[in-house]
N, C-alpha and C positions, 0 to 999 in steps of 0.2 A: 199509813201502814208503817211502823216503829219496826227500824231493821234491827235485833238485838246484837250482842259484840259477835259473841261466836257466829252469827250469820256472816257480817262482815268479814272478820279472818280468814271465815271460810271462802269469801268471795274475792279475796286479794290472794291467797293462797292456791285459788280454783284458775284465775288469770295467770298467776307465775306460773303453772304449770303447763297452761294451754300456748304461752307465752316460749316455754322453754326454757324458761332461768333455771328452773328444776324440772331435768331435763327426763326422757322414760330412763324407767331404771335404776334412777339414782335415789338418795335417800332426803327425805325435810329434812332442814333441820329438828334438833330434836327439842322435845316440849318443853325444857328450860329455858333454851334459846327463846323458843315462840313467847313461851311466857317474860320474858326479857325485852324484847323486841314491839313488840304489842300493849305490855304493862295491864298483864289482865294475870287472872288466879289458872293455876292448871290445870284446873276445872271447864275455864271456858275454852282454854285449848283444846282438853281432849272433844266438847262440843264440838268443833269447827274442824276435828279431825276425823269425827265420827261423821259429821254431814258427807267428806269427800269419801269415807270408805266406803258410805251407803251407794254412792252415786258410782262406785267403782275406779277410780282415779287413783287409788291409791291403796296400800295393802299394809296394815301393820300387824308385827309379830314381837311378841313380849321377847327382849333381847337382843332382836334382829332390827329395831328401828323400823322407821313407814316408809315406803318403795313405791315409786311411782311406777303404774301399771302401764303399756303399752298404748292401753284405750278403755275407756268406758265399758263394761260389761254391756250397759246397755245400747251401745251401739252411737254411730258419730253423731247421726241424725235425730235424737231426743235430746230433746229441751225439758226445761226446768217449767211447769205449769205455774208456775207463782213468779217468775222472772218478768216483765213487762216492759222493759228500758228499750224496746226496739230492735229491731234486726240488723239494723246495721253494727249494733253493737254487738250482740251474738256470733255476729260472722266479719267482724276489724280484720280479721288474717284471711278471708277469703274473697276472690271477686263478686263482689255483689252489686250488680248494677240494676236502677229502677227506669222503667217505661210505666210513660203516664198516659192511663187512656181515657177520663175523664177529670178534667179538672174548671169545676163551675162554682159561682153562687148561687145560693137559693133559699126558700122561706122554707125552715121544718118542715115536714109534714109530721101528723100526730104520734108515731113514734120515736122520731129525732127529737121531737119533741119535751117526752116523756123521758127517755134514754138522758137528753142534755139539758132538763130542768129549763126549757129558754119557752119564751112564747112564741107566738107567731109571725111577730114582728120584725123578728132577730133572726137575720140573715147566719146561713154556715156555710163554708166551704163543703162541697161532694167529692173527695176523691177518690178515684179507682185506680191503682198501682197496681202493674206484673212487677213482682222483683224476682230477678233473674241472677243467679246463680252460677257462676263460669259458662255465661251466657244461657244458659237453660231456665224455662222455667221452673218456680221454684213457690211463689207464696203469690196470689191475688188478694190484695187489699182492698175491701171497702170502708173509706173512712170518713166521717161525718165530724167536723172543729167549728168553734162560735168562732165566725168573725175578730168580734169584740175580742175574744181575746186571743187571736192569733193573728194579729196585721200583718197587712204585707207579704203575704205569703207568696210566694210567683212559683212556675214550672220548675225554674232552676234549683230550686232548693227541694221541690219533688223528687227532682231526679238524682238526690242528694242523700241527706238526713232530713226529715222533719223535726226530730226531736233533739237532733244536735243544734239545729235554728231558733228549736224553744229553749233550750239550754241555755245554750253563750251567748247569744243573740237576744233574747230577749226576757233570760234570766227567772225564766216559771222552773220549777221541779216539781214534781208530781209528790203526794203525798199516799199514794195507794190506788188499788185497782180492782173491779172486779171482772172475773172470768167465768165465762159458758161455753162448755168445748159438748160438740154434738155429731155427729154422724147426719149427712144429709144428701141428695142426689146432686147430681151435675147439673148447672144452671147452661144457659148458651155463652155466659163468661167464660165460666169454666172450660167448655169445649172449646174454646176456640182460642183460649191464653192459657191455658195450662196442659193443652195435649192428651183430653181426658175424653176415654166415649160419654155417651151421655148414663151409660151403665155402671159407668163407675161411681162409686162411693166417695162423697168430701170430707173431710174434716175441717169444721168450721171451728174457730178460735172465735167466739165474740168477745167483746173488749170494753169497759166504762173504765178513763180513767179520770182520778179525781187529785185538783187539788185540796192545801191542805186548808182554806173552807169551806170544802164540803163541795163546790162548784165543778161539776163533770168538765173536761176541756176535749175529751175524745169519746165519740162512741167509734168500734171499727169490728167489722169480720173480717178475719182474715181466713180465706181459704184455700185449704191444703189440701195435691192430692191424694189418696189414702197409703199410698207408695211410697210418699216422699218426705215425711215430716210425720212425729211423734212426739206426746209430750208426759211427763211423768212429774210426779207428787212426791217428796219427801217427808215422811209427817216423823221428826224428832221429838221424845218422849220429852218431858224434863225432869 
């Protein structure tokens, strides 16, 4: 999945802000600068400024320069549905701590199967994460990884980053991902790690992620409960 530039800009520019270098209130630089800075056409700036005003982050007025808004119109708790890089990344300025309450090998069965292009042969790690939230719960991970190509994987790095251990650690990047987000009931996971009746409603997040031959390295649900976690689509014209 080919990040273009103004995506990018926008994603350096979407961090400084959540960051605090540009702080609420105050104004970007302005789109000389950007385009100075970045070495890209004004063109692609105004893309990459138009993505944050969509998302609400930021307010421009011909004259008046672009002003960082207070908060996301949409609220703190919506995520970007095309964003896949992990939660611990999504949440670097917040405590996010994981419990691990299954962590096995095991032979596919015919949907891990299917989901991870592997045979039957080819052992995968099963995990199931609470990740917790200034100690609350907050997201239940079901996650299916080949062996083959995630060695060494131990508890301690569960209760970590995953994907900062596939990162620098063992130097994989992800080339894209597909997403299936649904409405589902409460499982006895859910009731009993995420504080949910069983009346309640989930938002499941299914997950293939792929590298860049093609080769799935993650299938995962993550599930949300319907209270606590949203996710939203920007679709930019060109």
């Amino acid at each position: 999945m080919e990040v273009t530039k103004y995506e990018t800009i926008a994603n350096v520019l979407r961090e400084r802000i959540q960051n605090g270098i540009y702080p609420t209130d105050s104004l970007l630089p302005n789109q000389l600068e950007l385009v100075d800075e970045f070495n890209v056409s004004r063109a692609t700036i105004k893309k990459a400024i138009n993505i944050l005003a969509m998302e609400g982050l930021i307010y421009s007025q011909r004259g008046s320069g672009t002003r960082v808004l207070k908060s996301s119109i949409w609220g703190a708790e919506n995520y970007s549905a095309t964003e896949y890089d992990g939660l611990s990344k999504q949440m670097k300025n917040r405590n996010l701590t994981s419990q691990v309450i299954v962590f096995e090998v095991e032979f596919p069965d015919e949907t891990i199967k299917k989901k991870l292009l592997l045979e039957s042969h080819q052992p995968v790690y099963k995990i199931i994460r609470l990740r917790l939230l200034d100690g609350n719960p907050y997201v239940l991970e079901h996650t299916y990884m080949p062996t083959e190509l995630v060695p060494n994987l131990t508890p301690t790095i569960l209760e970590q980053s995953i994907y900062d251990y596939i990162h620098r650690e063992l130097g994989i990047y992800f080339a894209g991902a597909y997403r299936n987000l649904k409405a589902d009931k409460a499982d006895h996971y859910d009731t009993d790690y995420l504080n949910c009746q069983v009346t309640d409603p989930i938002l499941e997040v299914e997950q293939v992620i792929y590298l860049k031959n093609g080769q799935p390295i993650e299938y995962s649900r993550s599930r949300n409960r319907f209270d606590q976690r949203s996710y939203s689509i920007l679709d930019v014209m060109e």
